[in-house]
C-alpha positions in Angstrom: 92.5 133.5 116.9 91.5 132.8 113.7 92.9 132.1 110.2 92.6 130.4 106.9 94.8 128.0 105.9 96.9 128.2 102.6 95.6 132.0 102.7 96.1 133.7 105.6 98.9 132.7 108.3 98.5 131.8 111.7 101.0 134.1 113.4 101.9 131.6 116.1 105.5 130.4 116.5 104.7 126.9 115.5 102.3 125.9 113.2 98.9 124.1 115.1 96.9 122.2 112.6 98.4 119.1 113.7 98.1 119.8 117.2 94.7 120.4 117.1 93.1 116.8 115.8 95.0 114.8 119.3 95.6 112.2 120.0 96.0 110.0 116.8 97.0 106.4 116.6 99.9 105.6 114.7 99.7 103.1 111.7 103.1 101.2 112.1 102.8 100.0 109.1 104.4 96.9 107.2 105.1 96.0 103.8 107.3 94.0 101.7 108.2 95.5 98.0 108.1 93.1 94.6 112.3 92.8 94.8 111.8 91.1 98.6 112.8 93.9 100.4 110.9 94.2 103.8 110.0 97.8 105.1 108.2 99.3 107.8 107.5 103.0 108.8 104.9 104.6 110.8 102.3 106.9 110.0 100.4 109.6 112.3 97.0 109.4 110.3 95.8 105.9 110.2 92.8 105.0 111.9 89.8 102.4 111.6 87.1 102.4 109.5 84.3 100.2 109.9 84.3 97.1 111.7 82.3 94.4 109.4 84.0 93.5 107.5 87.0 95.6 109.6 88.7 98.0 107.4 91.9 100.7 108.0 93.2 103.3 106.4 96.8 105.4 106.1 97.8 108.2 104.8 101.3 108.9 103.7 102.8 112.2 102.1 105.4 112.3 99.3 108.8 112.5 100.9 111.3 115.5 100.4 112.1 114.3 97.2 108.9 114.5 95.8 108.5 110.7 95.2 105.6 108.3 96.8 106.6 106.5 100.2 107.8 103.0 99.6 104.9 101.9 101.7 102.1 103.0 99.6 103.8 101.5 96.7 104.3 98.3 98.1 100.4 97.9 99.5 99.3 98.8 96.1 102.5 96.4 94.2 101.8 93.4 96.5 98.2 93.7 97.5 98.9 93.3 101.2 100.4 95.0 104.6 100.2 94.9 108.1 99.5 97.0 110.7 101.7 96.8 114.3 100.2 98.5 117.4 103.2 100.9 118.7 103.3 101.0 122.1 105.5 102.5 125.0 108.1 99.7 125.4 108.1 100.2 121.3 108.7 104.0 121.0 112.6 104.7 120.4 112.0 101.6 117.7 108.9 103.3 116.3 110.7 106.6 116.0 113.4 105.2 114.3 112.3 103.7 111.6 110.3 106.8 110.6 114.1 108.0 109.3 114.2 108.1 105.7 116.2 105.8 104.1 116.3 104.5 100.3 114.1 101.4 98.8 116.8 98.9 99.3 117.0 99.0 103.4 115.3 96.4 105.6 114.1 98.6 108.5 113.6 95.7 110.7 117.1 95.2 110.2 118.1 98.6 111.3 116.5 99.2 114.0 117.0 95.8 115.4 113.2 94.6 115.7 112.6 90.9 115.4 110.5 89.7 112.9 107.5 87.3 112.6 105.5 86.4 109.1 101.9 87.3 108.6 99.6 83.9 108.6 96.8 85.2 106.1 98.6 86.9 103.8 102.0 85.4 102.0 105.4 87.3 103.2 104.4 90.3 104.8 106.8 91.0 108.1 105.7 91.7 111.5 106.7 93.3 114.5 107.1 90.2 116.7 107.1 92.3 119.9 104.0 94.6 119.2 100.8 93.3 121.3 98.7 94.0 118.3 98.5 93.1 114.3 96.1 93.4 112.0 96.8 91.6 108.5 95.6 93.9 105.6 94.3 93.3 102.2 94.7 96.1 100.3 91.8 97.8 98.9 92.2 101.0 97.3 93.7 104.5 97.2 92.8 107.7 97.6 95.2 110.5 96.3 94.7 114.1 97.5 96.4 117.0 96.0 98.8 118.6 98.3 101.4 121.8 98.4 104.6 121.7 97.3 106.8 120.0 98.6 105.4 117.3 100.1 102.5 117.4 97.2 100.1 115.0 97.2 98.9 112.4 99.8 98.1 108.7 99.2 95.5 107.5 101.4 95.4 104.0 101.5 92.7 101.6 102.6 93.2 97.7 103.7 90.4 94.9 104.7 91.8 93.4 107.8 91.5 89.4 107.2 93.9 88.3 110.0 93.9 89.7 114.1 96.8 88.8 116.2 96.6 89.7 119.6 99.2 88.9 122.7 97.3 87.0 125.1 98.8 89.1 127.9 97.2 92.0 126.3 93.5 90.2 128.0 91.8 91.3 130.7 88.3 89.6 131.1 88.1 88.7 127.1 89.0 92.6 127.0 92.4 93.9 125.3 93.7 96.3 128.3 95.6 99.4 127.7 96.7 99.0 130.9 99.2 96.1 129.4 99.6 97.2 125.8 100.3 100.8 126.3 99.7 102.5 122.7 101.5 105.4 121.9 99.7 108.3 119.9 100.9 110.9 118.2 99.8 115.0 119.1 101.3 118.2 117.7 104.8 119.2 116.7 107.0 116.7 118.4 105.0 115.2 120.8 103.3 111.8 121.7 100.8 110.8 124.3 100.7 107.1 126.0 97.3 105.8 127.3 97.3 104.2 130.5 94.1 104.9 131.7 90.6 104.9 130.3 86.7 105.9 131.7 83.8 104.3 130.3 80.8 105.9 129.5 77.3 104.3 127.9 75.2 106.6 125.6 71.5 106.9 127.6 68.4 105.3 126.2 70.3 103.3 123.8 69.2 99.9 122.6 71.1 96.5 123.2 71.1 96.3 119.5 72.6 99.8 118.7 74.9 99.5 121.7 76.2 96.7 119.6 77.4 98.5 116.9 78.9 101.2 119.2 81.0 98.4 120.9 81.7 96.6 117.5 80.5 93.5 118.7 80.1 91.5 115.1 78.4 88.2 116.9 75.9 90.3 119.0 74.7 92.2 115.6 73.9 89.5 113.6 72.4 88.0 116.3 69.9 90.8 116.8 69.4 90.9 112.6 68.7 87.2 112.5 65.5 87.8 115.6 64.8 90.9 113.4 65.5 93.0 116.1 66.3 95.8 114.1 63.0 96.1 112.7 61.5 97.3 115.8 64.3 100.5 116.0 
Protein backbone atom coordinates (compact mmCIF):
# COMPACT_ATOMS: atom_id res chain seq x y z
CA UNK A 1 0.00 0.00 0.00
CA UNK A 2 0.86 3.35 -0.44
CA UNK A 3 -0.50 6.81 0.37
CA UNK A 4 0.27 10.43 1.08
CA UNK A 5 -0.54 11.82 4.14
CA UNK A 6 -2.75 14.92 4.60
CA UNK A 7 -3.58 14.17 0.75
CA UNK A 8 -4.58 11.00 0.01
CA UNK A 9 -6.09 8.44 2.76
CA UNK A 10 -4.82 5.24 3.78
CA UNK A 11 -7.95 3.06 3.45
CA UNK A 12 -7.04 0.93 6.39
CA UNK A 13 -9.45 0.64 9.37
CA UNK A 14 -7.11 2.35 11.76
CA UNK A 15 -4.80 4.90 10.94
CA UNK A 16 -0.80 3.48 10.94
CA UNK A 17 1.58 6.28 11.12
CA UNK A 18 2.08 5.84 14.67
CA UNK A 19 2.37 2.20 14.40
CA UNK A 20 4.90 2.30 12.16
CA UNK A 21 8.03 4.30 14.09
CA UNK A 22 7.89 1.21 17.32
CA UNK A 23 8.79 1.05 19.91
CA UNK A 24 9.14 4.59 21.41
CA UNK A 25 10.09 5.42 24.96
CA UNK A 26 7.82 7.40 26.85
CA UNK A 27 8.90 10.81 28.38
CA UNK A 28 7.10 10.73 31.86
CA UNK A 29 7.49 13.91 32.22
CA UNK A 30 7.55 16.34 35.39
CA UNK A 31 7.00 19.82 35.95
CA UNK A 32 5.88 22.24 38.50
CA UNK A 33 3.85 25.51 37.22
CA UNK A 34 4.77 29.32 38.68
CA UNK A 35 1.44 29.07 41.12
CA UNK A 36 3.15 25.62 42.86
CA UNK A 37 1.09 23.31 41.35
CA UNK A 38 3.06 19.99 40.59
CA UNK A 39 2.09 18.01 37.27
CA UNK A 40 3.20 15.16 35.47
CA UNK A 41 1.95 13.46 32.17
CA UNK A 42 3.65 11.28 29.80
CA UNK A 43 4.54 11.66 26.31
CA UNK A 44 5.07 8.97 23.46
CA UNK A 45 7.74 11.05 21.52
CA UNK A 46 10.55 11.91 23.77
CA UNK A 47 13.81 10.47 23.17
CA UNK A 48 17.65 11.34 23.79
CA UNK A 49 19.62 13.51 21.96
CA UNK A 50 23.17 13.60 22.38
CA UNK A 51 25.02 12.43 25.28
CA UNK A 52 27.92 15.24 26.13
CA UNK A 53 26.60 17.28 27.46
CA UNK A 54 23.26 14.75 27.61
CA UNK A 55 20.34 16.39 26.14
CA UNK A 56 16.30 15.10 25.68
CA UNK A 57 13.72 16.14 24.02
CA UNK A 58 9.50 15.99 24.06
CA UNK A 59 6.98 16.68 22.07
CA UNK A 60 3.52 17.53 23.18
CA UNK A 61 0.35 18.35 20.98
CA UNK A 62 -2.22 21.01 21.88
CA UNK A 63 -5.02 19.30 23.74
CA UNK A 64 -8.76 19.18 22.46
CA UNK A 65 -9.24 22.55 23.43
CA UNK A 66 -6.76 23.93 21.39
CA UNK A 67 -4.56 25.27 24.19
CA UNK A 68 -0.62 24.29 24.92
CA UNK A 69 -0.18 21.22 27.48
CA UNK A 70 0.59 22.46 30.97
CA UNK A 71 3.84 20.70 30.71
CA UNK A 72 5.41 22.67 27.91
CA UNK A 73 4.33 25.75 29.64
CA UNK A 74 5.77 24.95 32.81
CA UNK A 75 9.43 23.79 31.30
CA UNK A 76 9.50 26.97 29.48
CA UNK A 77 7.83 29.25 32.84
CA UNK A 78 10.16 27.59 35.33
CA UNK A 79 13.17 26.63 33.30
CA UNK A 80 13.27 23.06 34.61
CA UNK A 81 11.61 19.31 34.47
CA UNK A 82 12.23 15.98 35.01
CA UNK A 83 12.10 12.97 33.20
CA UNK A 84 10.76 9.44 35.11
CA UNK A 85 11.58 6.16 33.38
CA UNK A 86 7.95 4.35 33.20
CA UNK A 87 8.25 0.97 33.61
CA UNK A 88 6.00 -2.27 33.94
CA UNK A 89 5.29 -2.18 37.71
CA UNK A 90 4.50 1.76 36.76
CA UNK A 91 1.97 1.24 33.85
CA UNK A 92 -1.77 1.66 35.19
CA UNK A 93 -0.03 4.91 37.06
CA UNK A 94 1.58 6.00 33.79
CA UNK A 95 -1.66 5.67 31.95
CA UNK A 96 -3.42 7.50 34.30
CA UNK A 97 -2.06 10.45 34.57
CA UNK A 98 -2.12 10.93 30.77
CA UNK A 99 -6.12 11.83 31.54
CA UNK A 100 -6.71 15.33 31.02
CA UNK A 101 -7.48 17.32 33.71
CA UNK A 102 -7.35 21.27 34.35
CA UNK A 103 -4.05 23.41 35.48
CA UNK A 104 -5.03 23.27 39.11
CA UNK A 105 -4.70 19.24 39.76
CA UNK A 106 -1.68 17.72 41.31
CA UNK A 107 -1.43 14.42 39.30
CA UNK A 108 0.81 12.89 41.73
CA UNK A 109 -1.99 13.36 43.98
CA UNK A 110 -4.40 11.56 41.79
CA UNK A 111 -3.08 8.85 40.91
CA UNK A 112 -1.57 8.17 44.25
CA UNK A 113 2.38 8.19 43.23
CA UNK A 114 4.75 9.19 46.02
CA UNK A 115 6.76 11.92 45.47
CA UNK A 116 10.52 12.78 45.89
CA UNK A 117 12.21 16.45 45.02
CA UNK A 118 14.78 16.85 42.31
CA UNK A 119 18.43 17.62 43.89
CA UNK A 120 19.93 19.90 40.97
CA UNK A 121 17.17 21.78 40.19
CA UNK A 122 14.81 23.67 42.96
CA UNK A 123 11.18 22.09 43.35
CA UNK A 124 10.63 19.92 40.61
CA UNK A 125 8.62 16.55 41.73
CA UNK A 126 9.71 13.09 41.06
CA UNK A 127 8.40 9.80 40.74
CA UNK A 128 9.95 8.29 43.86
CA UNK A 129 9.21 4.69 42.55
CA UNK A 130 10.61 5.04 38.87
CA UNK A 131 14.28 3.30 38.61
CA UNK A 132 15.28 6.12 36.43
CA UNK A 133 15.40 10.29 36.56
CA UNK A 134 16.95 12.56 34.65
CA UNK A 135 16.88 16.34 36.03
CA UNK A 136 16.41 18.76 33.01
CA UNK A 137 17.34 22.22 32.35
CA UNK A 138 15.34 23.54 29.91
CA UNK A 139 16.72 24.60 26.78
CA UNK A 140 14.51 25.61 23.97
CA UNK A 141 11.46 24.98 21.80
CA UNK A 142 10.66 23.95 18.82
CA UNK A 143 7.03 24.64 17.55
CA UNK A 144 5.72 22.77 14.41
CA UNK A 145 2.57 23.60 12.66
CA UNK A 146 -0.01 20.95 13.02
CA UNK A 147 -3.82 20.18 11.66
CA UNK A 148 -6.60 21.18 13.33
CA UNK A 149 -7.44 20.23 16.11
CA UNK A 150 -4.69 19.33 17.75
CA UNK A 151 -2.66 22.24 15.81
CA UNK A 152 0.65 22.73 16.51
CA UNK A 153 3.34 20.70 18.41
CA UNK A 154 5.81 22.03 20.99
CA UNK A 155 8.90 20.20 20.98
CA UNK A 156 10.79 20.78 23.81
CA UNK A 157 14.45 20.29 24.63
CA UNK A 158 16.21 19.95 28.23
CA UNK A 159 20.11 19.58 29.23
CA UNK A 160 20.12 16.79 31.67
CA UNK A 161 22.35 18.15 34.78
CA UNK A 162 21.23 15.48 37.41
CA UNK A 163 21.02 11.30 36.90
CA UNK A 164 19.24 9.23 39.47
CA UNK A 165 19.45 5.75 39.08
CA UNK A 166 18.01 2.86 41.63
CA UNK A 167 20.92 0.86 42.65
CA UNK A 168 18.94 -2.29 42.08
CA UNK A 169 18.58 -1.29 38.58
CA UNK A 170 22.84 -2.44 38.31
CA UNK A 171 24.10 -5.30 36.87
CA UNK A 172 27.99 -5.22 36.49
CA UNK A 173 28.09 -1.10 36.66
CA UNK A 174 25.30 -1.81 33.84
CA UNK A 175 21.57 -0.54 34.31
CA UNK A 176 19.59 -3.99 33.47
CA UNK A 177 16.29 -4.00 31.69
CA UNK A 178 15.97 -7.12 33.12
CA UNK A 179 15.17 -5.16 36.59
CA UNK A 180 13.82 -1.90 35.38
CA UNK A 181 11.46 -3.08 32.83
CA UNK A 182 10.66 0.18 30.54
CA UNK A 183 7.49 0.36 28.95
CA UNK A 184 7.26 1.74 25.32
CA UNK A 185 4.69 2.94 23.47
CA UNK A 186 3.62 1.28 19.66
CA UNK A 187 0.53 1.96 17.50
CA UNK A 188 -3.10 2.62 18.38
CA UNK A 189 -3.41 1.39 21.91
CA UNK A 190 -0.63 -0.56 22.44
CA UNK A 191 2.63 -0.77 24.57
CA UNK A 192 5.58 -3.09 24.48
CA UNK A 193 7.80 -4.00 27.78
CA UNK A 194 11.54 -4.88 27.26
CA UNK A 195 12.74 -7.74 29.09
CA UNK A 196 15.25 -8.95 26.96
CA UNK A 197 18.01 -7.47 24.88
CA UNK A 198 21.01 -8.92 22.18
CA UNK A 199 24.06 -7.21 21.77
CA UNK A 200 25.69 -6.63 18.71
CA UNK A 201 29.31 -4.66 17.99
CA UNK A 202 29.62 -2.76 14.59
CA UNK A 203 32.90 -4.74 12.73
CA UNK A 204 36.11 -2.92 12.15
CA UNK A 205 35.27 -0.22 14.48
CA UNK A 206 37.84 1.63 16.58
CA UNK A 207 38.03 1.60 20.46
CA UNK A 208 37.67 5.35 20.07
CA UNK A 209 34.46 5.34 17.87
CA UNK A 210 33.05 2.40 19.75
CA UNK A 211 33.11 4.97 22.52
CA UNK A 212 30.87 7.27 21.26
CA UNK A 213 28.49 4.39 20.10
CA UNK A 214 28.33 3.30 23.85
CA UNK A 215 28.30 6.96 25.17
CA UNK A 216 31.03 6.34 27.30
CA UNK A 217 31.94 10.28 28.20
CA UNK A 218 35.24 9.24 30.34
CA UNK A 219 36.56 6.84 27.59
CA UNK A 220 36.17 9.79 24.85
CA UNK A 221 37.98 12.35 26.37
CA UNK A 222 40.42 10.03 27.29
CA UNK A 223 41.12 9.08 23.64
CA UNK A 224 40.94 13.20 22.66
CA UNK A 225 43.50 13.98 25.35
CA UNK A 226 46.27 10.92 23.65
CA UNK A 227 45.02 12.50 20.33
CA UNK A 228 43.70 9.39 19.37
CA UNK A 229 41.31 10.81 17.14
CA UNK A 230 43.77 12.27 15.01
CA UNK A 231 44.78 9.04 13.67
CA UNK A 232 40.79 8.09 12.47
Amino acid sequence: MFYEPGKTDHGLAHDPFKACVVPRPIGWISTVSKAGVHNLAPYSQFNNLTFDPPYVMFSANQNHLGTRKDTAENAEQTGKFVWNLATWDLREAVNASAQYFTSDVDEFAHVGLNKETSKVLDGVPMVADSPVKFECEYHSTLRLPGSPPWGTVDIVIGKVVGVHIADWALTDGKLDVRKTKPIARCGYYEYAVVQETFEMIIPGTSEVLLAGLEGNVRKSKEALDQGKFDSL
